[in-house]
C-alpha positions, 0 to 999 in steps of 0.5 A: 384920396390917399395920403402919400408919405415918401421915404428917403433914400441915401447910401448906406440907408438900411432901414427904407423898405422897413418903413415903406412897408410901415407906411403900407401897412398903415393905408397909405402909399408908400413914395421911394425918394431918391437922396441925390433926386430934389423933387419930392412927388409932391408927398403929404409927408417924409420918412427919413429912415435909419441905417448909416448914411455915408458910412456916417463919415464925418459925424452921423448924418452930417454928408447926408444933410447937404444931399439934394433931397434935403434942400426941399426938405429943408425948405417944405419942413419949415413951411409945415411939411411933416417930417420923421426922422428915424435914428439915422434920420434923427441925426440928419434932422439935428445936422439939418437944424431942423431939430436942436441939439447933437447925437453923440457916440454912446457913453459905453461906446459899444452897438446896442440892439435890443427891444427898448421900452418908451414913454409916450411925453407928446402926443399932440405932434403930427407922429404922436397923436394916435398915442396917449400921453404918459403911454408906455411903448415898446419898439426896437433900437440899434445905434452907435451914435445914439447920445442925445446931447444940448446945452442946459438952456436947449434942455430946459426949453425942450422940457418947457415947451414940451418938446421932449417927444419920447423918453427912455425907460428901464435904463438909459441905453446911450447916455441920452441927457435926461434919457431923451429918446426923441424930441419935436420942433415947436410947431410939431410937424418935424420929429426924431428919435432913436428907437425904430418903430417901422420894426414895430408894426406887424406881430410875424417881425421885430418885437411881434408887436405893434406899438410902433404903427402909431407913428404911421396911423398918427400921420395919416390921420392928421393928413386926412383932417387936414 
């Protein structure tokens, strides 16, 4: 049978018919979810996808957590659901506490676009297992808040546990402590990051490259083993 993945979407969402596609392009069926919806279509997993929820009012994903969608999120992702939080989707996870920490204004204070060059920390999460560790990836990023920011102790746990997902490479773009591009929850089901890989799938679009399609194949894999 396959494996439904549903993508968020709530107002000011950009990037949602990127990621259905990514999903897509991968084999499995791509699911529209509705922010102001709580039923979820009983999806095998949830894409929360980038752009500026909310016109990020507020802070950056902070309106967007408490939409209705997110109650069942919430819940299911806590019970094992498997959730990728993509840039704005990153935020929302870290307002949710489904993730630690806080993303900030970048320290330039300027909109970055540019194609940003990873490395592969974890390779075990749900998102990550079709990569290798210590493996270098390419994919887009396009923020505004992108700044990861924690407490030493919430840093120093993350980097214990092994929970630094993704990080980044040939120069900080944001001021991200210890160039944190993404980062996981302990049990590796829930995982968020800034840079965009459903802009990285196919070779006609974004870096003409498909370093991104592991998020999605990844997925895939662990639902059919699972």
């Amino acid at each position: 049978m396959t494996s439904r993945i549903g993508v968020v979407t709530f107002p000011g969402t950009l990037d949602d018919q990127d990621a259905l596609r990514a999903v897509r392009l991968a084999g499995a069926e791509p699911v529209s979810l509705w922010h102001r919806d709580k039923d979820v279509k009983q999806v095998d997993a949830v894409v929360l996808a980038g752009g500026f929820s909310y016109g990020d009012y507020l802070r950056a994903g902070a309106i967007s957590r408490f939409s209705p969608v997110m109650e069942t999120i919430i819940e299911q992702a806590k019970a094992g659901l498997p959730v990728l939080g993509i840039c704005n989707g990153f935020q929302i996870l870290t307002e949710a506490h489904l993730l630690p920490g806080a993303m900030l204004r970048n320290n330039h204070l300027h909109f970055i676009c540019r194609d940003q060059k990873l490395r592969v920390e974890n390779a075990e999460t749900a998102w990550t297992a079709d990569y290798e560790q210590g493996q270098e990836i390419s994919v887009p990023l396009k923020n505004m808040d992108g700044r990861y920011v924690a407490d030493e102790r919430v840093l120093d746990e993350l980097e214990a546990e092994g929970r630094v997902a993704f990080r980044y490479l040939d120069g900080n773009p944001n001021g991200s402590l210890r160039d944190i591009a993404g980062i996981t929850n302990a049990a590796g089901n829930v995982v968020g990051l800034m840079p965009h890989p459903e802009h990285a799938v196919e070779p006609l679009i974004g870096t003409g490259g498909t370093d991104g399609l592991g998020f999605f194949t990844s997925i895939i894999k662990k639902l059919v083993a699972a």
